[in-house]
N, C-alpha and C positions, 0 to 999 in steps of 0.2 A: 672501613669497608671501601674497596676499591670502586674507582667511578666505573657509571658503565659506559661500555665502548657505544660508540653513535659510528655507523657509517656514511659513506656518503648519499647516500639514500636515503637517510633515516634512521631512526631505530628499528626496524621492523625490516631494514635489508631491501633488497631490489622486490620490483614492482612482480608479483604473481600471477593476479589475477586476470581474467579473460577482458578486463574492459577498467579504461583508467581515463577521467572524465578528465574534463575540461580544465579542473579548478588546477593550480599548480600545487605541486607535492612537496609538503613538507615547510612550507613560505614560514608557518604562523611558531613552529614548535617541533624540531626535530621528533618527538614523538608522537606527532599525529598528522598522517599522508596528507588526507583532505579535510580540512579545519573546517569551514563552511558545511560542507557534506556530512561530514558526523554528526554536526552539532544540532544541526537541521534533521537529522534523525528523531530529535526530541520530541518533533510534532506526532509522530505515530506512535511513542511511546505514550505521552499524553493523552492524547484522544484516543488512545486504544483502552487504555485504564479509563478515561471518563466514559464509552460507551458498557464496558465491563461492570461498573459500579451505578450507571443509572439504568439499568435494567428494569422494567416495569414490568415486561410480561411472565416473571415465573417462569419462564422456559432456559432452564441455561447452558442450552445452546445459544444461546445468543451473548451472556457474559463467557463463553470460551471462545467465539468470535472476535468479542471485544479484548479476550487477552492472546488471541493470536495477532491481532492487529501489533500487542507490544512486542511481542515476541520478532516480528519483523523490524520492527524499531528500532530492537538492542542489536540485532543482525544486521540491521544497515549500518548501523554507528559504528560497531567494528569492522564490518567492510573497509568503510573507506577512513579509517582511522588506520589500517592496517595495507590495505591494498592486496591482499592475501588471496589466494582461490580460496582453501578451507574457510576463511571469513566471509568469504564470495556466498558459499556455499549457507550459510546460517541466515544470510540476504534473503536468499531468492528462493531456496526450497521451502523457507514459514511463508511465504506471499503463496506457492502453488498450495499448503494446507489449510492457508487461510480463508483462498477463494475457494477452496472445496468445503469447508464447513459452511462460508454461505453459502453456496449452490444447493447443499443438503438441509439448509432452513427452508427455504424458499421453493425446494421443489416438492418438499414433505408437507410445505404449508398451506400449496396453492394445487397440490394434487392430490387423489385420490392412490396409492401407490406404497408400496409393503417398502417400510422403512427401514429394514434390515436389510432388506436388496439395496435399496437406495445407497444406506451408510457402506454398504461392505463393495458397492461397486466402483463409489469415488473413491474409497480407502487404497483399494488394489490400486485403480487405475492411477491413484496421486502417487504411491509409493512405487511403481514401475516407472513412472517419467522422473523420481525425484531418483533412483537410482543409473536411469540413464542419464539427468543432467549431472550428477556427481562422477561419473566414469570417463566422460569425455571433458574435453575444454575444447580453447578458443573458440572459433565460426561456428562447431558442429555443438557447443556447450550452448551459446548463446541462442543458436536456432532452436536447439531442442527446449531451452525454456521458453522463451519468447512466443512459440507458435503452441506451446501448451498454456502456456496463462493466458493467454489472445482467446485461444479456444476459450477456456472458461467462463471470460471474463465477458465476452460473446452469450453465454449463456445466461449469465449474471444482469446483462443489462438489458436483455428480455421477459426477464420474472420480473426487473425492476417497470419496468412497462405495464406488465401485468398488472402488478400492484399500483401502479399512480392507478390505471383507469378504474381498477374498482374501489380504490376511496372516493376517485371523481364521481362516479357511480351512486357512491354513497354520500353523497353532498358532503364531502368534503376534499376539496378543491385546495384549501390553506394546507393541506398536510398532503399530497400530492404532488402540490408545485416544489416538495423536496426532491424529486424526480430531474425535474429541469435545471434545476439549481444547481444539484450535484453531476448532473450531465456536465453542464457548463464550466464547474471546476474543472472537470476531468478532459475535459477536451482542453482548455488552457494550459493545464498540467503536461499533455502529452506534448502540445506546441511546443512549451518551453524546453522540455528534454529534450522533441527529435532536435529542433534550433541546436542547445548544448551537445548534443550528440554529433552530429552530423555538420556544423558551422563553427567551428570550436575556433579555429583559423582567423576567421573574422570578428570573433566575439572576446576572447579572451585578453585584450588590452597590454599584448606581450610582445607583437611583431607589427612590421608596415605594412600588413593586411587587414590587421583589425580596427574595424569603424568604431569599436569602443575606446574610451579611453580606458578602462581598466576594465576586470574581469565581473558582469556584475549577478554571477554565481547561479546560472540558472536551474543548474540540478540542483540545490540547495531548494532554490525555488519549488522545483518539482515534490520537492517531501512536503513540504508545507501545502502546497495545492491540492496535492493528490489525497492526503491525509485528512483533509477537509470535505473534500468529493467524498469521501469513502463513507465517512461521517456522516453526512447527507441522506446517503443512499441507508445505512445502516439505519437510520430512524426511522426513515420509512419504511424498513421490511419492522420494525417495532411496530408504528402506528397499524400497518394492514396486520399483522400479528392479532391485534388488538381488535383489532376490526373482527376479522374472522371466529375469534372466539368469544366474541360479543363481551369483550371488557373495555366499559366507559375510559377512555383518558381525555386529555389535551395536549395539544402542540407548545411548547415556549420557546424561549431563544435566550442565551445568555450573553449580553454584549450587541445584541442583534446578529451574530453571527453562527454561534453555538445550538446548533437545535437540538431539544430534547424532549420526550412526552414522557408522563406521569400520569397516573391509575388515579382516579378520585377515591 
């Protein structure tokens, strides 16, 4: 069998995609763009299957939550394993249906409100933005995702509100403070990225601009952080799940970090 041809670019040919991070392309293994970035993918694959598989409330929407989470996982790793728009595209369109299956837990769980309207108006609305971010690129690709998951995610982090205060409400405060906690990833998470985004210059350990000495990966970072934040917030729309429909659990941790509840 003849070897296969490697360009200089890689195996996967010149760079595609609307947006090519910080990490340098190609350093660790001609076949794979951003080594750091893929691999760090692993964190949403992981925890998306662990919140899929500890499911306690019987509702599974919430285990098709937990495996849309991997579904963005496998979509990021080949993003930046590839650097590809189509790869682009498997990234960031499962993140927009991701946050529309929560938004459809959380607003069917905490509202009164006909949940076929509900499901069939995030459906439209995710599959109209997910075919205008797929028709366009560059500035006008990355706006049109960007200010639709914003949007969302804006939504998402007002049920989540919702929900701390009526477990606090409900003297349970311990399972609440998953709210802050996973806030606090997630605002960490975003630092690191806009930083990598936006500072690449300074940070990436390549030229006599940067205060680093080498590059020390922070969108890599960002999978893991954000992956964790997500986590957080995810138990707790569990534990108020639970709440609401008067099923006894408790809160645990695995490692101290890992939070999960379980039904007695």
């Amino acid at each position: 069998m003849a070897p296969v041809a490697i360009s200089k670019a890689g195996y996967w040919g010149d760079v595609t995609s609307s947006m090519d991070w910080c990490e340098e392309n190609y350093e660790w293994t001609p076949y794979i763009a951003e080594f750091f970035n893929s691999w760090s993918s692993l964190a949403m694959i992981v925890l998306g299957e662990a919140c899929a598989r500890m499911n306690p409330t019987g509702n599974p929407a919430f285990t098709l939550l937990g495996r849309s989470i991997t579904v963005v996982g496998i979509g990021s790793w080949l993003f930046h394993a590839t650097l590809k728009y189509s790869m682009q595209m498997t990234d960031e369109l499962p993140m927009l249906w991701a946050i529309s299956i929560g938004c459809y837990i959380s607003i069917t769980m905490q509202y009164d409100v006909n949940r076929r309207m509900v499901k069939n108006t995030l459906t439209l609305w995710t599959l109209f933005v997910s075919l205008l971010t797929a028709c366009f690129s560059g500035k006008v690709q990355f706006f049109l995702f960007q200010s639709s998951f914003n949007l969302l995610s804006g939504v998402m982090a007002y049920l989540c509100w919702r929900a701390k205060r009526d477990l606090e409400n409900s003297n349970m405060s311990h399972v609440a403070q998953l709210f802050p906690a996973g806030v606090k990833l997630y605002i960490l998470a975003a630092v690191v990225w806009l930083t990598d985004t936006n500072l690449c210059t300074y940070i990436n350990g390549r030229n006599e601009s940067s205060i680093m000495p080498f590059n020390v990966q922070l969108h890599a970072w960002w999978h893991v952080l954000a992956s964790f934040g997500l986590v957080y917030l995810v138990v707790l729309f569990m534990g108020h799940y639970c709440l609401l429909k008067g099923i006894p659990f408790k809160l645990k941790y695995i490692y101290g970090v890992f939070p999960y509840v379980y039904t007695n």
